[in-house]
C-alpha positions in Angstrom: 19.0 15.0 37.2 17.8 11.2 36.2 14.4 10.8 35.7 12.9 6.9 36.3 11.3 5.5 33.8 8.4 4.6 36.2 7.9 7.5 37.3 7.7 8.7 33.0 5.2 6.3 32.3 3.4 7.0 34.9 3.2 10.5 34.4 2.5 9.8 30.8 -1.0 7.7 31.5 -1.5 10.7 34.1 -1.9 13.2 31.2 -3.8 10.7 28.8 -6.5 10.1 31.5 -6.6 13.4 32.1 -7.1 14.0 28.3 -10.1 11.4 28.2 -12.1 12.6 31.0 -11.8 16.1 29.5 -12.8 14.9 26.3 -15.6 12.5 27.8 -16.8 15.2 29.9 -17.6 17.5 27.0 -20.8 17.1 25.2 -20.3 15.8 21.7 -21.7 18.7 20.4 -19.0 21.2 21.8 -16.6 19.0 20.1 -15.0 19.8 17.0 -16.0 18.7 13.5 -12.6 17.0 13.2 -12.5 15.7 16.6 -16.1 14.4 16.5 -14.5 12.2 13.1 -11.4 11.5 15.0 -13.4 9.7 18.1 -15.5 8.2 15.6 -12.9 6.2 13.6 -11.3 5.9 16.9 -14.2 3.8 18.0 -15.1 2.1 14.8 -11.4 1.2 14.1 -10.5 -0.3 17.2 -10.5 -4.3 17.4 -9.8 -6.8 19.4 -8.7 -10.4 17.7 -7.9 -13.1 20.6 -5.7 -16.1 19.9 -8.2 -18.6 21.1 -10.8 -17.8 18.5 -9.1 -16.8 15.5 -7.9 -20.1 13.5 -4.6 -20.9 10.9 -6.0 -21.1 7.5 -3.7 -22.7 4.7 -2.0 -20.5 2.3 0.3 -22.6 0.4 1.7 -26.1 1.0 3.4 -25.4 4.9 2.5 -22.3 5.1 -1.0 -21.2 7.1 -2.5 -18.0 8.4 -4.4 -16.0 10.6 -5.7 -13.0 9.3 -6.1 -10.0 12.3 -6.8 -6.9 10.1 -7.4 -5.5 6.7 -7.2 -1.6 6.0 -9.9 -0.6 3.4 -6.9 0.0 1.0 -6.2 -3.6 1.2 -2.9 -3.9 3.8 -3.6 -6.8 6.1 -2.0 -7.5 9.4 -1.4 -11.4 9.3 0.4 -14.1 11.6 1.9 -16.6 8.8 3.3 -20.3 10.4 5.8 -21.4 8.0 6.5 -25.1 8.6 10.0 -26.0 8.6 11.6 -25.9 4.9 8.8 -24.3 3.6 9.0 -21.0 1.9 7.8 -18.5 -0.5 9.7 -18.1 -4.2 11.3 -14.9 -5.2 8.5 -12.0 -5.8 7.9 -8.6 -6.9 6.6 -5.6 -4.5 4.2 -3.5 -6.1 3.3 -2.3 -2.2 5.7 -2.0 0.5 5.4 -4.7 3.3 6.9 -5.1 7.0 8.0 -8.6 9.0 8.8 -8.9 12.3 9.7 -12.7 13.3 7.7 -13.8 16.2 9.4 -17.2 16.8 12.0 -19.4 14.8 14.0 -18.0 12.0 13.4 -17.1 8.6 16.1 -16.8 5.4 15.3 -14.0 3.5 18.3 -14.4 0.7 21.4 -15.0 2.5 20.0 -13.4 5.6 18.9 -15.1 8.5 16.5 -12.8 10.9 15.7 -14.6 14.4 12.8 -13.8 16.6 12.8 -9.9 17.0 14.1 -9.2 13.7 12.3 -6.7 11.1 12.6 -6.3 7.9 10.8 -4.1 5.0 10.1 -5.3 1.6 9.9 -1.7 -0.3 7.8 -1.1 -2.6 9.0 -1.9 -6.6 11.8 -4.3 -5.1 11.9 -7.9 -5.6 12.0 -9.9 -2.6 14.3 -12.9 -2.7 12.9 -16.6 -1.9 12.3 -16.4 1.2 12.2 -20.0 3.4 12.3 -21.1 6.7 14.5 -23.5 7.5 13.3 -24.8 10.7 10.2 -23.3 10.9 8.4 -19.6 11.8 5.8 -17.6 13.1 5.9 -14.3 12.1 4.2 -11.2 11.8 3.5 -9.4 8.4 1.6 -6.8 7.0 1.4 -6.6 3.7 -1.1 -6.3 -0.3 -3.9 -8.4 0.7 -6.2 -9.8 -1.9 
């Protein structure tokens, strides 16, 4: 028996629906401790950046950014535009940090990640220069601050 995917997904916002009517039909007070906290952060935590009204700030010569999100703990969620040859020198990870390549390439060493690519700087690693050589957008979350 095959099941379509359409008919999966489908069945999948179904059940979450479901899930929120339940949960918005009983009174807050009924509600958990825990789940009163969890709709809370829920509600606080969720955030809505467009692309029209954020703008690139410079970082370091061709390189700019737009900040989207930073955690209290200090991990940001950042779209960097790295101008072609432009680049960051080799560096030291105290935090571990994630890149997925938006558009363009990127060299990271002697590997080349293209749009779709992902790759995780772990934490107490050094990170080799990293450059683009025809320029970048990507997407990185990483120590901010």
């Amino acid at each position: 028996m095959s099941i379509d995917q359409s008919d999966l997904e489908e069945g999948v916002l179904a059940a979450i629906g479901e899930l929120l009517r339940a949960g918005a039909r009983q009174a807050p007070q009924q509600r958990s401790i825990g789940e009163r906290l969890r709709w809370q952060v829920l509600r606080e935590s969720t955030r809505v950046s467009r692309l029209g009204r954020r703008s690139w700030q410079p970082l370091r010569p061709g390189i700019s950014i737009q900040l989207l999100h930073v955690t209290p703990e200090g991990m940001a969620s950042m779209l960097w535009r790295v101008a072609a040859g432009a680049g960051v020198p080799a560096h030291y990870h105290e935090r571990a940090d994630e890149c997925l390549v938006l558009s363009g390439s990127i060299q990271v060493g002697a590997t080349v990640l293209s749009p779709g690519d992902f790759i995780v700087g772990r934490r107490g690693e050094m990170h080799p220069e990293i450059h683009a050589p025809n320029g970048a957008v990507v997407y990185l979350r990483a120590p901010f601050g």
